[in-house]
LODRENVEX-310334 format. One record per residue (C-alpha): z, y, x; chain. Coordinates in steps of 0.25 Angstrom, whole numbers, plus 2048, in hexadecimal, padded with zeros to 3 digits. Each point is the difference from the previous one (the first is absolute). Layout:
<nodes>
<node Z="Z" Y="Y" X="X" miba="A"/>
...
</nodes>
This chain:
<nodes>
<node Z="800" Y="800" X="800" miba="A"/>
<node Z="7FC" Y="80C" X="808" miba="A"/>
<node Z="809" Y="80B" X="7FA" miba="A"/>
<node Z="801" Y="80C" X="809" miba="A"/>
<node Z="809" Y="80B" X="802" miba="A"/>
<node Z="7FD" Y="80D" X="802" miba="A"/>
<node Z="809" Y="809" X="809" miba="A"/>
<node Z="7FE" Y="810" X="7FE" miba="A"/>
<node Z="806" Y="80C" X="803" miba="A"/>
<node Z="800" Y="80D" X="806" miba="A"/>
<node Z="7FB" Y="801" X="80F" miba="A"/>
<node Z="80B" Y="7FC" X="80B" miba="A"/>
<node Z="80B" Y="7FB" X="7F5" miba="A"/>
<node Z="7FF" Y="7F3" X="807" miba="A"/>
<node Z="7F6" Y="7F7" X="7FA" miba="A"/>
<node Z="7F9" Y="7F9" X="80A" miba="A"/>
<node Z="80E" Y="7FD" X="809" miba="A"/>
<node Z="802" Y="7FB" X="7F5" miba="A"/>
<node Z="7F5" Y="7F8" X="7FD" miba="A"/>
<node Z="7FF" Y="7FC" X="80F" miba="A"/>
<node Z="811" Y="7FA" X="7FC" miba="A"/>
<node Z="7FA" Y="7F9" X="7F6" miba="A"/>
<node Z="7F4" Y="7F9" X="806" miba="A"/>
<node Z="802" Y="7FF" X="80E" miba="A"/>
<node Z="7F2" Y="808" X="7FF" miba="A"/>
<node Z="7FE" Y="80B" X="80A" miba="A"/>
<node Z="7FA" Y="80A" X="7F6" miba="A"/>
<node Z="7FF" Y="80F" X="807" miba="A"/>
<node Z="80E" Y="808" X="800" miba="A"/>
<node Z="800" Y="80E" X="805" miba="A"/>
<node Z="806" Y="80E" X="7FD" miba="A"/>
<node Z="7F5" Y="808" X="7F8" miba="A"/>
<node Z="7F9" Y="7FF" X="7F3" miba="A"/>
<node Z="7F4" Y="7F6" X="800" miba="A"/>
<node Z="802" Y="7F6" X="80A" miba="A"/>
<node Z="7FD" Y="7F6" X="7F7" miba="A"/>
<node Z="7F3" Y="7FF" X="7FA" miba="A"/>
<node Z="7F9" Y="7F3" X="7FC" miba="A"/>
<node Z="80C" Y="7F7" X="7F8" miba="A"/>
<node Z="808" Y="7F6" X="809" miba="A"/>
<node Z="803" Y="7F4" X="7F8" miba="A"/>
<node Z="80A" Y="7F4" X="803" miba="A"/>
<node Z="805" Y="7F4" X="7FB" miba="A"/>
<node Z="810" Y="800" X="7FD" miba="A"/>
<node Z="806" Y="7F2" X="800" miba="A"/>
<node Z="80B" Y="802" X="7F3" miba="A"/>
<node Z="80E" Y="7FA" X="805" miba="A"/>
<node Z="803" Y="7F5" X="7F8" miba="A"/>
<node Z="80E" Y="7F9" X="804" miba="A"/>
<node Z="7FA" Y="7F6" X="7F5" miba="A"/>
<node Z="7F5" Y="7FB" X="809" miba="A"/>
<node Z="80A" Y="7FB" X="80A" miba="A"/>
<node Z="808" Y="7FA" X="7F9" miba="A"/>
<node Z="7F5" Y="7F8" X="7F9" miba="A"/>
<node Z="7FB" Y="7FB" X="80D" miba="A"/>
<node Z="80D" Y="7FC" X="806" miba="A"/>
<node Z="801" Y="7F6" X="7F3" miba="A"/>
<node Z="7F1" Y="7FD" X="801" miba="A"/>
<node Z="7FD" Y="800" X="80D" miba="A"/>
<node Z="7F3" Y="802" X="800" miba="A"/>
<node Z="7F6" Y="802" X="80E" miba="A"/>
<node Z="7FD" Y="80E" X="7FD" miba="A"/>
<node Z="805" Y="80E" X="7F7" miba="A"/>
<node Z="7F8" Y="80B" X="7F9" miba="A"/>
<node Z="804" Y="80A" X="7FA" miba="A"/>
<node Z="7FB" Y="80B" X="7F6" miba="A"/>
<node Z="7FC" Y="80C" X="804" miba="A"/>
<node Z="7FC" Y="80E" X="7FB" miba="A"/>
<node Z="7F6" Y="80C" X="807" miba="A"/>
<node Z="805" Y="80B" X="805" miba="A"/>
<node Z="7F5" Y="80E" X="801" miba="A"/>
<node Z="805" Y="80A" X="808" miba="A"/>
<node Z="7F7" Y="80D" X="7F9" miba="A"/>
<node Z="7FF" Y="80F" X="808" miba="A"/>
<node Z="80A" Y="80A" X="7FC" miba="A"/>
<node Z="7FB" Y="807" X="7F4" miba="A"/>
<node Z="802" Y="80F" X="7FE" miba="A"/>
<node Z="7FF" Y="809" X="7F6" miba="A"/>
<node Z="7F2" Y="803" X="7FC" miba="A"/>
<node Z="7FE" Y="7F0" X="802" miba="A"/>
<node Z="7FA" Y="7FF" X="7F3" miba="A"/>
<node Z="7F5" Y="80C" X="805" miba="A"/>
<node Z="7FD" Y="7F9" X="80D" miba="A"/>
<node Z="80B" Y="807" X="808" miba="A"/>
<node Z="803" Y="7F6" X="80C" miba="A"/>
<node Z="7F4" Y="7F8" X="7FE" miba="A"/>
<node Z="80A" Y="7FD" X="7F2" miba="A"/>
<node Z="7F4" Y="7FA" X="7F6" miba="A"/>
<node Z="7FE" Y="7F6" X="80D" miba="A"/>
<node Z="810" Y="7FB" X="800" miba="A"/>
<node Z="800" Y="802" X="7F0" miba="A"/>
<node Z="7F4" Y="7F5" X="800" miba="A"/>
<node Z="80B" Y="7F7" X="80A" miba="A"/>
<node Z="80B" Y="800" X="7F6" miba="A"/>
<node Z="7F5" Y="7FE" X="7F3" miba="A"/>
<node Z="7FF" Y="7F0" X="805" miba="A"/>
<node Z="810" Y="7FF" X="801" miba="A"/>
<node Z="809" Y="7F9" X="7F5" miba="A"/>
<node Z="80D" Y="808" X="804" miba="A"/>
<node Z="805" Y="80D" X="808" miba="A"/>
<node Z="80A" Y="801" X="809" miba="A"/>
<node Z="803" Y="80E" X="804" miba="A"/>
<node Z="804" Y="803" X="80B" miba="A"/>
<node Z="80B" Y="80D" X="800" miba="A"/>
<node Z="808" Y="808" X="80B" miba="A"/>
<node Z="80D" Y="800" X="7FD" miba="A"/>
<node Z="804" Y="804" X="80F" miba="A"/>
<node Z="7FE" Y="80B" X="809" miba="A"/>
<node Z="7FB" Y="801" X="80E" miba="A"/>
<node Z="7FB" Y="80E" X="809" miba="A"/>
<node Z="7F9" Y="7F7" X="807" miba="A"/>
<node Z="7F6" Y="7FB" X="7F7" miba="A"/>
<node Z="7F9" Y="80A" X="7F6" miba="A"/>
<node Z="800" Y="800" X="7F1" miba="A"/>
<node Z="7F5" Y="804" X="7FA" miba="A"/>
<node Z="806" Y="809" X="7F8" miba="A"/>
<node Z="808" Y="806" X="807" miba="A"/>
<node Z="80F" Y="7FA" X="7FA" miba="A"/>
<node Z="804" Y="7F4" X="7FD" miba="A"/>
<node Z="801" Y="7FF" X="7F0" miba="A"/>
<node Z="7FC" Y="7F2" X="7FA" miba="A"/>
<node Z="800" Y="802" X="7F1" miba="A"/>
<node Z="7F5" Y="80C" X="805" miba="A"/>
<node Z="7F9" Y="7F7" X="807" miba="A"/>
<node Z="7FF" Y="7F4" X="7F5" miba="A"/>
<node Z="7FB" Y="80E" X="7F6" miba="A"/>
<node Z="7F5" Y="802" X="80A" miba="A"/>
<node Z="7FB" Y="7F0" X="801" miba="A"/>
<node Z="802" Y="7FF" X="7F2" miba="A"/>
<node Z="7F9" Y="80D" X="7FD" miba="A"/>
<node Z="7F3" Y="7FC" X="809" miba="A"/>
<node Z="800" Y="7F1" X="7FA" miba="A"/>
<node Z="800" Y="807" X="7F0" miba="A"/>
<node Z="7F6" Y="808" X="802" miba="A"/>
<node Z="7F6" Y="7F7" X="807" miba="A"/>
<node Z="804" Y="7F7" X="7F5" miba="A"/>
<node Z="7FE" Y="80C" X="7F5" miba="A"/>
<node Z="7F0" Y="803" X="807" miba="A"/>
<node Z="800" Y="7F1" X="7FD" miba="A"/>
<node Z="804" Y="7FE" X="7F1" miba="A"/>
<node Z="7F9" Y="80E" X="7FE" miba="A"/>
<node Z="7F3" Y="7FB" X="804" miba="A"/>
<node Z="800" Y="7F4" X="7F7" miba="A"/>
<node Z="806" Y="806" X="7F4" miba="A"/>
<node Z="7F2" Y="809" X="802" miba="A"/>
<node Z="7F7" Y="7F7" X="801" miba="A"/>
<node Z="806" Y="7F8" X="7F4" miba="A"/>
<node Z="804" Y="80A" X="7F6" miba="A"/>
<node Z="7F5" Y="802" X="7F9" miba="A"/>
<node Z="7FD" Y="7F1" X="7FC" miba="A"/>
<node Z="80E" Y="7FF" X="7FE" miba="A"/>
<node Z="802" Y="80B" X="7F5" miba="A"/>
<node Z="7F2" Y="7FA" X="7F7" miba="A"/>
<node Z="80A" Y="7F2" X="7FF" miba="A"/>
<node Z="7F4" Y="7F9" X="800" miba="A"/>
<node Z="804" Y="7F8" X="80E" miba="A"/>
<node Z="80D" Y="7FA" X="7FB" miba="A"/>
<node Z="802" Y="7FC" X="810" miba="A"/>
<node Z="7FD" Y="80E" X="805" miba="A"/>
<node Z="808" Y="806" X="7F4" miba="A"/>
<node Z="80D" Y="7F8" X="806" miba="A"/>
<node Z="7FE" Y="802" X="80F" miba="A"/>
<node Z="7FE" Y="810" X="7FC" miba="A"/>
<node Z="80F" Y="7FF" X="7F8" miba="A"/>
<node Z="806" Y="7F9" X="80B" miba="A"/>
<node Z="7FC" Y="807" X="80D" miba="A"/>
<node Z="801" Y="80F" X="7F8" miba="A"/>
<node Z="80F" Y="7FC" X="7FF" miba="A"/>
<node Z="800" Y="7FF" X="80F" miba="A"/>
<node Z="7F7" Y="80B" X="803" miba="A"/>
<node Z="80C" Y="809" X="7F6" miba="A"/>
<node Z="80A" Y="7FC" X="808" miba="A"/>
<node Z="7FB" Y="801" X="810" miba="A"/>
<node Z="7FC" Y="810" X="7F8" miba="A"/>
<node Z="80E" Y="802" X="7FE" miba="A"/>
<node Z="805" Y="7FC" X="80E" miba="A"/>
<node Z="803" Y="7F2" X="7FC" miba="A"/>
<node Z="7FC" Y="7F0" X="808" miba="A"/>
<node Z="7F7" Y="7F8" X="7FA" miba="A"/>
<node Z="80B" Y="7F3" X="7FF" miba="A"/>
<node Z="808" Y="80A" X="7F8" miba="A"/>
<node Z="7F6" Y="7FF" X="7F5" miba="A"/>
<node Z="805" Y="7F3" X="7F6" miba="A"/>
<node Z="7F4" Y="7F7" X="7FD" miba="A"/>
<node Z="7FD" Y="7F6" X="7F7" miba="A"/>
<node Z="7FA" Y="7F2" X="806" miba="A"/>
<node Z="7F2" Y="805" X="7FB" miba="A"/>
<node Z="802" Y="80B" X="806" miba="A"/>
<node Z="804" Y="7FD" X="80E" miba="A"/>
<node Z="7F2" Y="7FB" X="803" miba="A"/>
<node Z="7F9" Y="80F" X="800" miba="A"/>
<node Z="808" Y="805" X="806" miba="A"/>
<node Z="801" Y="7F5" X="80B" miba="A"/>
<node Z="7F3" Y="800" X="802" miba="A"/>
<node Z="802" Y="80F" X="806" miba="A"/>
<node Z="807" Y="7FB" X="80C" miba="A"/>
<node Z="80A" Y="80A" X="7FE" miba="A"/>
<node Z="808" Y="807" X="80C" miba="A"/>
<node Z="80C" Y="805" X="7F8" miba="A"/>
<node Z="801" Y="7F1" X="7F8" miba="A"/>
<node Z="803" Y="7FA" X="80C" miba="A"/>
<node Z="810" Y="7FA" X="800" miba="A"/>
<node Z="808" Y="808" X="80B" miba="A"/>
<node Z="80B" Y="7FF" X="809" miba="A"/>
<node Z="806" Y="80C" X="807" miba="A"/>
<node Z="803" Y="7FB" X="80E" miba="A"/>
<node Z="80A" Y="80B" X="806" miba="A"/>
<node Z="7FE" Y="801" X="80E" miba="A"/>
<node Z="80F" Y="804" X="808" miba="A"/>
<node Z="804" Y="801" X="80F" miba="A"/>
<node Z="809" Y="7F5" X="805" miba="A"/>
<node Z="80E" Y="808" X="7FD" miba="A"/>
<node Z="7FD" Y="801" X="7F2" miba="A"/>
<node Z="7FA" Y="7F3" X="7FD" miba="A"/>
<node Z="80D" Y="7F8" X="806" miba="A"/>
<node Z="809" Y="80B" X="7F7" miba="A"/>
<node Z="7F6" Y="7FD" X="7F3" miba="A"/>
<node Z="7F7" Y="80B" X="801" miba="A"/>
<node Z="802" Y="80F" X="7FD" miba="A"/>
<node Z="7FE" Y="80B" X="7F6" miba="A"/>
<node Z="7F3" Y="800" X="800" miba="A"/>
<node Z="7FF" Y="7F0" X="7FC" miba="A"/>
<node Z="809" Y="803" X="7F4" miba="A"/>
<node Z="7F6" Y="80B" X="7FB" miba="A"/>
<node Z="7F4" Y="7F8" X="802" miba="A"/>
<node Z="809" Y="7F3" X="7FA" miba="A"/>
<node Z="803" Y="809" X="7F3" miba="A"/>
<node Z="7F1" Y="804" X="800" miba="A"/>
<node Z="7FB" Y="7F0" X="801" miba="A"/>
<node Z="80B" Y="800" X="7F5" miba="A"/>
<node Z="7FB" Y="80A" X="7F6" miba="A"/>
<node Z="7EF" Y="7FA" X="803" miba="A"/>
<node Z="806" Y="7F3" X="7FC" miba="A"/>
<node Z="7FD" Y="7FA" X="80F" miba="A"/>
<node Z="808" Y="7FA" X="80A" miba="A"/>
<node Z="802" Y="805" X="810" miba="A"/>
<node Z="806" Y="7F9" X="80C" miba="A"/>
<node Z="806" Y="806" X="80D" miba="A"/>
<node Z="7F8" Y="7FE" X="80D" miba="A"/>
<node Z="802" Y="805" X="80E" miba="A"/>
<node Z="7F3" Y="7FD" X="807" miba="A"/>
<node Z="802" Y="803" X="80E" miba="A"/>
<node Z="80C" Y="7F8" X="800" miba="A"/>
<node Z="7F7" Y="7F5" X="7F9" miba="A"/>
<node Z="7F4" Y="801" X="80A" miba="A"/>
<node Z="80C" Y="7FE" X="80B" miba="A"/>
<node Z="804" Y="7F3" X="7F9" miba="A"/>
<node Z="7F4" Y="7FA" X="7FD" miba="A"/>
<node Z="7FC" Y="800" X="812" miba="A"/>
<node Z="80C" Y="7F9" X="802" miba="A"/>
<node Z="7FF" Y="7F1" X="800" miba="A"/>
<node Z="805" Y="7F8" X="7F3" miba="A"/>
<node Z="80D" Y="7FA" X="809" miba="A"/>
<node Z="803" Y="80E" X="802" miba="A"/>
<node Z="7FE" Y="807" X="7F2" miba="A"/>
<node Z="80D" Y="7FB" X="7FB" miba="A"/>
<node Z="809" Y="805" X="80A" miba="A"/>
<node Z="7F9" Y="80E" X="7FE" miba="A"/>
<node Z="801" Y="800" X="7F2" miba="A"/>
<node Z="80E" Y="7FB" X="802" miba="A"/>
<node Z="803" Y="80C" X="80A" miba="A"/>
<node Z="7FC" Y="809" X="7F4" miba="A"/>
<node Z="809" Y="7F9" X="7F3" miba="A"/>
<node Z="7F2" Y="7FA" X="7FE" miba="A"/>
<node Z="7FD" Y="7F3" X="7F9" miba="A"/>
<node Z="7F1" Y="7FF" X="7FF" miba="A"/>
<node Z="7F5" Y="80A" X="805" miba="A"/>
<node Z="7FE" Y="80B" X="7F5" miba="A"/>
<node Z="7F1" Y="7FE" X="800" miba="A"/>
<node Z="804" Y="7F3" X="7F7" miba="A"/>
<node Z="806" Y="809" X="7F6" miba="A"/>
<node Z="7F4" Y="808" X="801" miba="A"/>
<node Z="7F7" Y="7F2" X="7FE" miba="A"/>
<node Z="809" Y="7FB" X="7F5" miba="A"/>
<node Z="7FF" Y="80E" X="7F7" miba="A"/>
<node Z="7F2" Y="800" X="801" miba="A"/>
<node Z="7FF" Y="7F1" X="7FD" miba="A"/>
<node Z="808" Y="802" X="7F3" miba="A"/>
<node Z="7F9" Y="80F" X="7FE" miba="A"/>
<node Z="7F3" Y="7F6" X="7FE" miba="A"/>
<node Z="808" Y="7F6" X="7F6" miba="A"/>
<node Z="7FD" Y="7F5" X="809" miba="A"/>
<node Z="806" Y="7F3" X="801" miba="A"/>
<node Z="800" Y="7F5" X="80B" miba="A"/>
<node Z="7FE" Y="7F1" X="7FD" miba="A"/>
<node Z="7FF" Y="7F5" X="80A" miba="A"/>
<node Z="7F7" Y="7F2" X="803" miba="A"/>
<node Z="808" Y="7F7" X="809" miba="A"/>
<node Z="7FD" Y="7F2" X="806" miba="A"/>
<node Z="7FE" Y="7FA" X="80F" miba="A"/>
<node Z="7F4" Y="809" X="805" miba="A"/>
<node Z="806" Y="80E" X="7FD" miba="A"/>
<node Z="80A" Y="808" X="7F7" miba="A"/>
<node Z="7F9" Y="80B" X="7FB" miba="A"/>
<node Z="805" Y="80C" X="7F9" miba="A"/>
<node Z="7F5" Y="807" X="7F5" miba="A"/>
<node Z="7FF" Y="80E" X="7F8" miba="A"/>
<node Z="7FF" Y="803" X="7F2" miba="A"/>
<node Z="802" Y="809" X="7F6" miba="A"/>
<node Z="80A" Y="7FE" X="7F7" miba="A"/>
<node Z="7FD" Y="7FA" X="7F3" miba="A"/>
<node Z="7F6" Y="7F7" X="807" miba="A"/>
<node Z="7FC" Y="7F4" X="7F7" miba="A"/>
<node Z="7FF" Y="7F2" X="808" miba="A"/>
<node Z="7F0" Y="7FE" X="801" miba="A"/>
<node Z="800" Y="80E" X="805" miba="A"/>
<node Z="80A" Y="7FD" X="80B" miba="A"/>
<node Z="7FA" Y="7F5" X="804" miba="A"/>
<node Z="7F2" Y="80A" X="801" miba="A"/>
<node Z="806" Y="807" X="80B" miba="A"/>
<node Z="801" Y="7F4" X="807" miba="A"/>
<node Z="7F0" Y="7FD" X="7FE" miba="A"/>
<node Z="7F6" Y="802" X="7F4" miba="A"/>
<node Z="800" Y="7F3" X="7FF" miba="A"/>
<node Z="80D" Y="7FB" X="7FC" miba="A"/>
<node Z="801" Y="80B" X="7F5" miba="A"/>
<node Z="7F1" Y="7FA" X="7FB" miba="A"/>
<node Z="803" Y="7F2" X="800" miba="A"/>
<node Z="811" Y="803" X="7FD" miba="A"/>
<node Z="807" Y="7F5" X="7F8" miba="A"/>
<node Z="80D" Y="800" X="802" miba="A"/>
<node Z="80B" Y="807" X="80A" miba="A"/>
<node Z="80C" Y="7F7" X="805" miba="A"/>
<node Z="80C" Y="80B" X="804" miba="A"/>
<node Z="80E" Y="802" X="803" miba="A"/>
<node Z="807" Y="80B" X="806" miba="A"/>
<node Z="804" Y="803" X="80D" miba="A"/>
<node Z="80F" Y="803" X="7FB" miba="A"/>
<node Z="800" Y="7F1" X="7FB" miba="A"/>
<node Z="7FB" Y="7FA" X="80F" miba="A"/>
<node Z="80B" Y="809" X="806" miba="A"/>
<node Z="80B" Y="7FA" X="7F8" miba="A"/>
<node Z="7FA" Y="7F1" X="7FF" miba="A"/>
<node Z="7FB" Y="7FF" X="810" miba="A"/>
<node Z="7F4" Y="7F8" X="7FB" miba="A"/>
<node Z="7F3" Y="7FF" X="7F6" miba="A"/>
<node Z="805" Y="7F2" X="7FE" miba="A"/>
<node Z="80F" Y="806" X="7FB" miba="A"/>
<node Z="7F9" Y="80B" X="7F9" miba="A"/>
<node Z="7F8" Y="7F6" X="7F8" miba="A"/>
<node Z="80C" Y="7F7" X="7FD" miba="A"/>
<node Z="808" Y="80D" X="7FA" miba="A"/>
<node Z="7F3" Y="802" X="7F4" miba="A"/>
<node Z="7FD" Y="80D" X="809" miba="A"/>
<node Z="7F1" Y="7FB" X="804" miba="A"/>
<node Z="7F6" Y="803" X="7F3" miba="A"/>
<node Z="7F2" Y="800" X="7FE" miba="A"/>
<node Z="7FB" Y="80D" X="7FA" miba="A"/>
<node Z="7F3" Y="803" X="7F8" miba="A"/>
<node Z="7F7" Y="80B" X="7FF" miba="A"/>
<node Z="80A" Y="80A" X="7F9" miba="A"/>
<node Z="80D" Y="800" X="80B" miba="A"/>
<node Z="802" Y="80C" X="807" miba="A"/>
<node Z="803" Y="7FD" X="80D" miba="A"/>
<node Z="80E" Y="808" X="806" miba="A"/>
<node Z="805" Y="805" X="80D" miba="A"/>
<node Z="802" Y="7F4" X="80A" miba="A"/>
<node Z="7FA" Y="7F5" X="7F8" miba="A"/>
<node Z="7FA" Y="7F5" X="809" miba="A"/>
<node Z="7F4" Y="7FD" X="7F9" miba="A"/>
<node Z="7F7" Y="7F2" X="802" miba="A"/>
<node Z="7F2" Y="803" X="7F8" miba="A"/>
<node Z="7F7" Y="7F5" X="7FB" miba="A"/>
<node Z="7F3" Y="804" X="7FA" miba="A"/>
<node Z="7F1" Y="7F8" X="801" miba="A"/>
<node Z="7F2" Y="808" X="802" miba="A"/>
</nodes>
């Protein structure tokens, strides 16, 4: 499942150290506007204890686990949406994202400039927010145009319904508002869908501290960015990433005892992983046998044939039938064998949905 993410922000807020904590990657970091130009993109492993602990029961030869991309997009300014920066360019980059993560300052340094001139991160979300609403407005705009007048005769029942559902878009991005604020119908979602809109992209504020205020917790700046997050309905999480391109150089022997030395229990990029995992409603199941235990993304909601699609075409064409239990039930039990002996294995059909941590077994013929 190839979900990216996209991470924005202003210029110099700390994205692509960042990004470069995230992937291991060595995307272009540097004290002025711009530096980055073409998208970096990286695949993030997402942490899952689960995976292990599978494997140490299993015993399998190999492990794989799930993974989400990660697009480190040019700092956008203001005037974006005009071309101010190269902005239609990096606007374009976001467009083929399934989620934002934007990246705020919520620290001060002399040392590196802000483009700005102060460090004020509810500002600084008004200007991306501003920039992404008004590409998506030119956007809306155009189509309602080019449809209206169909629309209006009635005599395109199809038309008549896109034009109803995209003006109530186009009348809220007018009044300063995002696209996902906008409540749609199921018929609905599909026009406006269809529009690859910037502003109905789920986001996660990532607030981006030096050292001393992440170990404290954060600052006044998290808590008005935290209370903004609050009042859009979205969710944010606490960074420092100069601290976290420091950890990821280090060895994996060594990163515990770092993170130990700071009150740390896990790397806060796996925070930043799991938000945006559940910021996509995804969910995790797993195949497990000899040759490999394997970890698998879906969304949540994801009936079994579909599952099993990710996998391959195939065993969602030919499905007939999914054999599953959970992963909770091999911690407690120790062994398939025990799990089948409690009544915990089933055979499912086409309608299960499939939860978080199942261990999933798929037949199907083509």
């Amino acid at each position: 499942m190839a979900l990216q993410v996209g991470i924005v922000g202003l210029p110099n807020v700390g994205k692509s150290t960042l990004f470069n904590a995230l992937t291991a990657a060595k995307a272009e970091a540097a004290n002025y506007p711009f530096c980055t130009i073409d998208p970096n993109v990286g695949v993030v492993t997402v942490p899952d204890e689960r995976l292990r602990k599978i494997s140490e029961l299993i015993k399998p030869k190999s492990l794989i686990p799930t993974t989400i991309e990660f697009v480190d997009i040019a700092g956008l300014v203001a005037g974006a949406s005009k071309g101010e920066g190269l902005g239609n360019q990096f606007l374009g980059h976001i467009r083929q994202t399934d989620a934002i993560v934007h990246v705020v300052r919520c620290f001060d340094d002399p040392n590196i400039v802000h483009v700005s001139g102060s460090v004020d991160p509810v500002r600084d979300i008004g200007v991306i927010n501003t920039e992404l609403m008004l590409a998506d407005f030119d956007t809306v705009d155009k189509r309602v145009q080019k449809i209206e007048k169909v629309a209006r005769t009635g005599t395109d029942k199809k038309i008549k319904a896109e034009y109803d559902a995209i003006k109530k878009v186009h009348e809220a991005l007018a009044q300063g508002r995002a696209a996902r604020s906008v409540p749609l119908d199921e018929a609905e979602m599909p026009f406006v869908r269809d529009l690859h809109l910037l502003t109905s992209k789920p986001v996660l504020y990532a607030c981006n501290v030096n050292e001393s205020d992440f170990q404290s917790g954060g600052n006044d700046w998290v808590k008005q960015v935290a209370a903004f997050a609050e009042s859009e309905n979205n969710r944010y999480v606490l960074i420092c990433s100069a601290l976290e391109a420091e950890i990821a150089l280090l060895p994996k022997d060594e990163q515990a005892e770092f993170l130990s030395s700071i009150g740390a229990t896990e790397p806060g990029l796996n925070r930043l992983i799991f938000e945006a995992y559940k910021l996509l409603n995804l969910w995790t199941y797993f195949t497990a046998g000899e040759k490999e235990v394997r970890a698998w993304t879906i969304r949540q909601g994801t009936k079994a044939p579909g599952a099993a699609g990710v996998i391959h075409t195939d065993f969602e064409r030919g499905f007939i039938r999914a054999e599953t239990y959970n992963c909770e039930d091999l911690f407690s039990l120790k062994t398939e064998q025990a799990v089948k002996d409690a009544g915990k294995y089933r055979s499912e059909g086409k309608d299960y949905v499939v939860k978080d941590g199942d261990i999933m077994f798929f037949r199907f013929n083509v």
